[in-house]
C-alpha positions as CSV (number, residue, x, y, z in Angstrom):
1,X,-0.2,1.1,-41.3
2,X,1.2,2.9,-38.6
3,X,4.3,1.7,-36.4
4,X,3.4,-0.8,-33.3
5,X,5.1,0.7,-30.6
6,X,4.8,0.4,-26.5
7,X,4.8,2.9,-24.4
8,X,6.5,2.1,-20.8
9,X,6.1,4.7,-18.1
10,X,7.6,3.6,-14.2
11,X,8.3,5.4,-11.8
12,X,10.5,4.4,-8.3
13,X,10.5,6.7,-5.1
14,X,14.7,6.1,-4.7
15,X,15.4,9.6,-2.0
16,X,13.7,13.1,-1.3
17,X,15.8,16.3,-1.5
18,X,14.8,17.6,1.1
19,X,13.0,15.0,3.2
20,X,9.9,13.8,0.7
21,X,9.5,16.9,-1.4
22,X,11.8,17.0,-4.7
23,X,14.4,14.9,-6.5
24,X,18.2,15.7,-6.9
25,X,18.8,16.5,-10.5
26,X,21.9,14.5,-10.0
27,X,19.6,11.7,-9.5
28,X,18.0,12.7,-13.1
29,X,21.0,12.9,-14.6
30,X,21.9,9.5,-13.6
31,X,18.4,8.2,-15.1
32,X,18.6,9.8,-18.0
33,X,22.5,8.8,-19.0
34,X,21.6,5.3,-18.6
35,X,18.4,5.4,-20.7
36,X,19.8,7.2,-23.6
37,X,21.7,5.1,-26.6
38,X,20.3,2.4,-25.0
39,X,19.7,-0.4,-28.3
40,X,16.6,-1.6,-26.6
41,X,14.9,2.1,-26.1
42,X,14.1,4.1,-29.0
43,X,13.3,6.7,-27.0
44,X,13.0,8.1,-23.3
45,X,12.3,11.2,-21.4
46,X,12.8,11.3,-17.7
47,X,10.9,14.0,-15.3
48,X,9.7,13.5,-11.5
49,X,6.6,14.9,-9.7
50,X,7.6,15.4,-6.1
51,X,10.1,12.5,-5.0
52,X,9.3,10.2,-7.4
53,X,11.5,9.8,-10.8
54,X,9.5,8.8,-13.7
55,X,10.8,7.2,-16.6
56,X,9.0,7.2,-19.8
57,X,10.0,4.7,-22.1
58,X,9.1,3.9,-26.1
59,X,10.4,0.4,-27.0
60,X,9.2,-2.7,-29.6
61,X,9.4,-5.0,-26.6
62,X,5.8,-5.3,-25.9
63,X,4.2,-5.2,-22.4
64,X,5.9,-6.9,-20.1
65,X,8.8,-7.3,-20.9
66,X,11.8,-8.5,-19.2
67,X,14.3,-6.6,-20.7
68,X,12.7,-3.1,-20.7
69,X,11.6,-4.1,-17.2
70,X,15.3,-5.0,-16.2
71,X,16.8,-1.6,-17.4
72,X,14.5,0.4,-15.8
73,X,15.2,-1.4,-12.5
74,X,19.0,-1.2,-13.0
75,X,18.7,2.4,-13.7
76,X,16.4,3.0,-10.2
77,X,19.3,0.7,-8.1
78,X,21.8,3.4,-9.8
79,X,20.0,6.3,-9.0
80,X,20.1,5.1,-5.2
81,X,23.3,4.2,-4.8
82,X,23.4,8.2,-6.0
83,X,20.8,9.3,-3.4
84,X,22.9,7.6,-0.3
85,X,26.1,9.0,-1.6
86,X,24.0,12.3,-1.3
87,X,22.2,10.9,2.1
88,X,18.7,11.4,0.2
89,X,16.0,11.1,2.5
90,X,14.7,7.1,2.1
91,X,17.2,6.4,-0.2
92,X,15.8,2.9,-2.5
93,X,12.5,2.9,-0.4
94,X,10.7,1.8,-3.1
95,X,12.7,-1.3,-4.0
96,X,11.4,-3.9,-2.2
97,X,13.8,-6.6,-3.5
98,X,17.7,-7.0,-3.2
99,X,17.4,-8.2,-7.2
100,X,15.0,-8.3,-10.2
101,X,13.3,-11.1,-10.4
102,X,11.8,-11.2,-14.0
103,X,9.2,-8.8,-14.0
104,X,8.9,-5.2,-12.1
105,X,6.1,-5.8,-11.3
106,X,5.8,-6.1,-7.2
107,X,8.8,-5.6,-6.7
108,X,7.6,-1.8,-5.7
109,X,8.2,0.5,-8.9
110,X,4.5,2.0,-10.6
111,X,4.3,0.6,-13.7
112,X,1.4,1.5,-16.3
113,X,2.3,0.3,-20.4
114,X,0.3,0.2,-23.2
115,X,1.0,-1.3,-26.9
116,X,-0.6,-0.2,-29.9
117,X,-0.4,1.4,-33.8
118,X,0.7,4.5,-33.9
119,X,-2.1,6.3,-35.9
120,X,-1.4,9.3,-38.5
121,X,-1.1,11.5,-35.5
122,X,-0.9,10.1,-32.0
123,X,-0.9,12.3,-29.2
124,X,-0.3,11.3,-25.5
125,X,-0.9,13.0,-22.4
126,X,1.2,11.4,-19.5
127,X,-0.4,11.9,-15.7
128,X,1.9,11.5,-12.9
129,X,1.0,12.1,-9.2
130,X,2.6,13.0,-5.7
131,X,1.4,11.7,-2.3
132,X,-1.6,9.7,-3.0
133,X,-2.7,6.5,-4.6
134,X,-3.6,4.4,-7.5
135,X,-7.5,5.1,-7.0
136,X,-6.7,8.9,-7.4
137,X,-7.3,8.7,-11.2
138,X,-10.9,6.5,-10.7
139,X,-12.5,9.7,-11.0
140,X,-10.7,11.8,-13.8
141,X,-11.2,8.5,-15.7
142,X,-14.7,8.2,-15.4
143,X,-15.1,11.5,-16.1
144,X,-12.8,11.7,-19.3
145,X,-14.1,8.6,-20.7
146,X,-18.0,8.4,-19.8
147,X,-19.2,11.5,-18.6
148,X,-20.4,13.5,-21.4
149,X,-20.6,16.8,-19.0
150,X,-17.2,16.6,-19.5
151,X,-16.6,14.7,-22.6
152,X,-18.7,16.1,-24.9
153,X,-17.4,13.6,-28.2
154,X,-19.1,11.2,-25.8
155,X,-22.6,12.8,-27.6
156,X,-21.2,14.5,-30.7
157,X,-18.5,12.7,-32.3
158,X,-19.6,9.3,-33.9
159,X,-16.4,7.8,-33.5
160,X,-16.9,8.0,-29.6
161,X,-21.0,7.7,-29.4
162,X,-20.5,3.9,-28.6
163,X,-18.8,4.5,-25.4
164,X,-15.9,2.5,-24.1
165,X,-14.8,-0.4,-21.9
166,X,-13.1,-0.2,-18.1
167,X,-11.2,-2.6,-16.9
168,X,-11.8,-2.5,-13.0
169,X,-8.9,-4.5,-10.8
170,X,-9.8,-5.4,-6.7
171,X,-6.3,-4.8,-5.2
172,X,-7.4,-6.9,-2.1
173,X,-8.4,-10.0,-3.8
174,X,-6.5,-9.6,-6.7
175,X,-9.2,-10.1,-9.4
176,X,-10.5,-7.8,-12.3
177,X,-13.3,-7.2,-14.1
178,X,-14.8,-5.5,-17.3
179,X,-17.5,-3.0,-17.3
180,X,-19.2,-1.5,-20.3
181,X,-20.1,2.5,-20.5
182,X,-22.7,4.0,-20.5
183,X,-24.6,1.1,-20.1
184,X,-23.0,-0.3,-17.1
185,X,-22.4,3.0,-15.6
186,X,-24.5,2.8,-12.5
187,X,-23.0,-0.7,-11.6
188,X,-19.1,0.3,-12.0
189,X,-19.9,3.3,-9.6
190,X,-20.5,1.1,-7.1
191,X,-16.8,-0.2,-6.8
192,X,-14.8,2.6,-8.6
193,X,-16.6,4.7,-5.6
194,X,-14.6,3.1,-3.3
195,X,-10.7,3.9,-4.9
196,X,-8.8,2.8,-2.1
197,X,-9.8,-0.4,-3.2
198,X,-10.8,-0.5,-6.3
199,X,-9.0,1.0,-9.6
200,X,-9.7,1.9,-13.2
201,X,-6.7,-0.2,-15.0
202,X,-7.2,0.8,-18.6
203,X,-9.7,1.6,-20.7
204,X,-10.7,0.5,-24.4
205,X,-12.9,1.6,-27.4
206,X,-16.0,-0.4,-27.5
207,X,-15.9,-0.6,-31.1
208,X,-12.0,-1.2,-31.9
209,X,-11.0,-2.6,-28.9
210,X,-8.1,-0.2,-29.2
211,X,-6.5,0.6,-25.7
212,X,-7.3,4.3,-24.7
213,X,-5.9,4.0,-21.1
214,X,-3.8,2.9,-18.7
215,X,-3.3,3.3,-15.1
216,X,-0.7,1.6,-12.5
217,X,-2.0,-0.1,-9.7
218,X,0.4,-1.0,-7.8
219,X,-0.3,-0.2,-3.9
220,X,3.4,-0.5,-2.2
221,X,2.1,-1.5,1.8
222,X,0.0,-4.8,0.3
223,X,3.2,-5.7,-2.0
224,X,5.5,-5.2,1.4
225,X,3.4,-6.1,4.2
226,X,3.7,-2.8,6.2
227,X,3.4,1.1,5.4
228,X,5.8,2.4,3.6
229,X,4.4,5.5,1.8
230,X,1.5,6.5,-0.6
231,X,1.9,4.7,-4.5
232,X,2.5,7.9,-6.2
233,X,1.0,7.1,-9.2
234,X,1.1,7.1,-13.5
235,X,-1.8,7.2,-16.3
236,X,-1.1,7.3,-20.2
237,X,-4.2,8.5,-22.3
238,X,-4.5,8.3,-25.9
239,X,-6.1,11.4,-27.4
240,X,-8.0,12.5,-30.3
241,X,-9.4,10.8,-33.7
242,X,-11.7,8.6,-31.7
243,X,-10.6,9.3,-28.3
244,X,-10.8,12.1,-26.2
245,X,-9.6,15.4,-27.0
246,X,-6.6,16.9,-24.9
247,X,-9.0,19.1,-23.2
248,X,-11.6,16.2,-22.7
249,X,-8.5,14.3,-20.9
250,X,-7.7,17.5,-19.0
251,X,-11.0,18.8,-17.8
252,X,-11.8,16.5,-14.7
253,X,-8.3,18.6,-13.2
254,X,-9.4,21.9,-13.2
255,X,-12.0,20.4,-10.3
256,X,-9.2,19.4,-7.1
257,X,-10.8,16.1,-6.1
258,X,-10.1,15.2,-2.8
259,X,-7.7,11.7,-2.8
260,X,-6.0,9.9,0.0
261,X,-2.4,10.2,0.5
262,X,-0.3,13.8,1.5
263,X,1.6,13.7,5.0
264,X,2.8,10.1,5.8
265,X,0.5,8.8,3.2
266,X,-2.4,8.7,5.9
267,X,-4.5,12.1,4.9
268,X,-7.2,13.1,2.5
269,X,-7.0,16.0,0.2
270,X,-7.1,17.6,-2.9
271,X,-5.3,17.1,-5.9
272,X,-3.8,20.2,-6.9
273,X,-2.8,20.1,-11.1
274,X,0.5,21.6,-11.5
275,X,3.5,22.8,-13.6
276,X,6.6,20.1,-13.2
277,X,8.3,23.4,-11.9
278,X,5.8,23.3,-9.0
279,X,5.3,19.7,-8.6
280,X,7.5,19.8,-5.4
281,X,4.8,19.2,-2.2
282,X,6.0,21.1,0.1
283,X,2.9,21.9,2.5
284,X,2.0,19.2,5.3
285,X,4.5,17.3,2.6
286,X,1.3,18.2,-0.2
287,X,-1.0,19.0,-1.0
288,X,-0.7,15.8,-3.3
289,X,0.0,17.0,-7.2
290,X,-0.3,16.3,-10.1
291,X,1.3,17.2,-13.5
292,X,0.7,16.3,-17.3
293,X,3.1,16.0,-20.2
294,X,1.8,16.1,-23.4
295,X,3.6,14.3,-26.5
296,X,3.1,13.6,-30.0
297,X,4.8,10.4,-30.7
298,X,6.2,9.6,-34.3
299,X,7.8,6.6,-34.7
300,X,8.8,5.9,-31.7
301,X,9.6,9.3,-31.0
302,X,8.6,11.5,-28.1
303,X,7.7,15.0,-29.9
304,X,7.5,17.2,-26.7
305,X,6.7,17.6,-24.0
306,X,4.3,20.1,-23.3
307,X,3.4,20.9,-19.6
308,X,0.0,20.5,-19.8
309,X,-1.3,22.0,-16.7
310,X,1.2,25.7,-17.0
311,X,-1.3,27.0,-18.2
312,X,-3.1,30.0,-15.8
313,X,-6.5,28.2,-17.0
314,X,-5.8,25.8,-14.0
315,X,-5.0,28.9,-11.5
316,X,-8.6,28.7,-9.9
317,X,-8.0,25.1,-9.3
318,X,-4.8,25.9,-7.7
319,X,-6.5,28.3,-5.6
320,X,-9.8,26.1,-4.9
321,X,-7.1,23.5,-3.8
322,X,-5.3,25.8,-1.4
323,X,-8.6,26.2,0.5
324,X,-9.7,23.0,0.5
325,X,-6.3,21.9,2.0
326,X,-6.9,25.0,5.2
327,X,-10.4,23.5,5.8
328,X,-9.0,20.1,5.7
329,X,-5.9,20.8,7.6
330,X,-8.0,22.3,10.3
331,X,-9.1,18.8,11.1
332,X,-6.1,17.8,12.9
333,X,-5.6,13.8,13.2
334,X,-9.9,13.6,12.9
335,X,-11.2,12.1,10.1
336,X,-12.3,12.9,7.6
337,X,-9.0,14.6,7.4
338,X,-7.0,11.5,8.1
339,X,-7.8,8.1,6.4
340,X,-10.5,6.5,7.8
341,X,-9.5,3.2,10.3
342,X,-9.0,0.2,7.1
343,X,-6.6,2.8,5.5
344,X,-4.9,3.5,8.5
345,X,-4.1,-1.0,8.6
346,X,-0.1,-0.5,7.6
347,X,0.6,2.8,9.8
348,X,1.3,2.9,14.0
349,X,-2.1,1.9,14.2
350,X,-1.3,-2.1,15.0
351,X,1.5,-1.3,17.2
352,X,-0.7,1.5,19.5
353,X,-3.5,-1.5,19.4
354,X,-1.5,-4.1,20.2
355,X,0.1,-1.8,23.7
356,X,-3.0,-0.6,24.8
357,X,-5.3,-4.1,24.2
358,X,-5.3,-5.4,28.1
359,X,-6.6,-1.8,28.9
360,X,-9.8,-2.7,26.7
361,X,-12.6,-3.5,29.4
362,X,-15.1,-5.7,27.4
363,X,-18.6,-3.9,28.0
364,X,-20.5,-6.9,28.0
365,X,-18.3,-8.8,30.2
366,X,-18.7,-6.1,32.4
367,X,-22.3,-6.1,32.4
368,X,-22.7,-9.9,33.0
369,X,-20.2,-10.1,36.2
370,X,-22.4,-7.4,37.9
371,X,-25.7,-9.3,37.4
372,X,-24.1,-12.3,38.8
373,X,-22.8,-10.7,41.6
374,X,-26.5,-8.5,42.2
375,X,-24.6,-5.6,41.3
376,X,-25.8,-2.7,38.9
């Protein structure tokens, strides 16, 4: 039997250097000196894609846990007490409490954990994302873990030919459900179509109800009420010996899908796969990225990483991505360039509604006092 280990991945937005594009490696530094030797980590790598710092976390805590939960919120609060001593651009904007409060969970940092047995070999491949939102990995998912275009083990390998579960969560109502592939296909599509509402959470083997997946779903602006940026978020995959391979989990990149998110968290556009050495958005504040870090975890221990998408296989997707953001950009503030309206709910929207509703003429009104008065 293999070890039972959980694997914690959070990440916090905490300050930009410069504006919304990188993170201070002082900011790293601090992260990382307060995760290592800790007695409740066994081990810990810290990276960032764009602004955000991601920790990744192995512990025998479980999910959920308060502990693990607590440390990684301690070590975001130090890393912004670093980014205003460094006047960091929106220094702690993803903290929305003064304290923890039991659980990380709404309190604004992206969370995504799984627990499990490490196998004989267990290889991980860690996404993390720039400038766009939880729904961004809907797509990916599906693809990796039901679309046998792109997953061929889906067909050939009998360890995978029954398919697997998806956990689907509504963030507006707050309620989940559970969708079986391939049968169910045609019926999850109808919701996971629609990402900036509905998100692939994790994903399971049919037959060993082992977790494959795991996504965080946290969307910042219904946690605080108002806009205050894009959710940035993480994705641990299993891989291999009954999962998919690393280039099954990898595929569904090398096409840029187009997600919502880039400047001020209110445009569309692709999601360009990148090295962590180029995952700092610099373009319109994008286009949104998106890195993987590949690790083979032995007791515990992260073996790795390997940075997944350096590799010039993913240059055409680069380039498609770079074209795709010049047609988009091209767009101006029309849609489909920026979010449609319902998207648009936590920006200025409201405010340039609420100054400009007494200058709404009602049509209809309209209409109706000229045929009373003979008028046409």
């Amino acid at each position: 039997m293999g070890k039972r280990i959980t694997l914690s991945v959070i990440k916090a937005d905490v300050g930009g250097l410069v504006g919304h594009t990188n993170v201070h490696p002082e900011l790293l530094e601090k992260a990382r000196g307060l995760l290592s030797g800790n007695p409740l980590v066994i081990d810990s790598y810290v990276t960032h894609v764009g602004d955000d710092i991601n920790l990744i976390i192995t512990h025998e805590a479980g999910r959920n846990n308060g502990e693990i939960h607590e440390l990684a919120w301690n070590v975001f609060v130090a890393c912004t007490e670093v980014a205003k001593k460094l006047k960091l651009y929106g220094a702690g904007q993803d903290l929305l409490a003064d304290a923890f409060t039991g659980n990380i969970k709404g309190l604004g940092p992206g969370i995504a954990e799984m627990e499990f047995e490490e196998r004989t070999s267990e290889p991980v491949v860690i996404l993390m994302a720039d400038k766009t939102e939880p729904g961004a990995w809907n797509l990916p998912l599906y693809k990796i873990f039901a679309d046998p275009f792109n997953t061929p083990g889906l067909v050939i390998d009998p360890k995978m030919h029954c398919g697997f579960n998806f956990e689907v969560r509504d963030l507006i109502e707050d309620k989940k459900i559970i969708f079986s592939a391939p049968e169910e296909i045609y019926d999850m599509l109808v919701f996971i179509g629609a990402p900036g509402r509905y998100c692939i959470k994790r994903v399971f083997h049919k037959d060993t109800g082992d977790i494959a997946a795991v996504s965080s779903t946290q969307r910042l602006n219904l946690m605080a009420g108002r806009y205050i940026g894009k959710d940035d978020p993480v994705c641990i995959i299993r891989c291999q010996s009954g999962f998919p391979a690393v280039g099954e989990v990898l595929e569904p990149f090398a096409h840029p899908h187009l997600v919502s998110g880039w400047m001020r968290g209110s445009h569309c556009g692709p999601l360009m796969p990148v090295s962590v050495n180029d995952a700092h958005p610099t373009r319109f504040d994008g286009p949104p990225r998106v890195i993987a870090l590949g690790f083979q975890l032995s007791e515990g221990k992260l073996v790795g990483p390997q940075d997944l998408f350096a590799d010039p296989a993913f240059d055409r997707a680069r380039e498609q991505a770079n074209y795709i953001a010049d047609y988009l950009r091209r767009h101006g503030p029309f849609e489909p360039h920026r979010l449609h309206l319902e998207e648009m709910e936590y920006t200025t929207m409201p405010l340039v509604m609420e100054k400009l509703k007494e200058r709404f003429i009602s049509m209809r009104q309209l209409r109706e006092s000229k045929s009373a008065a003979g008028t046409t």
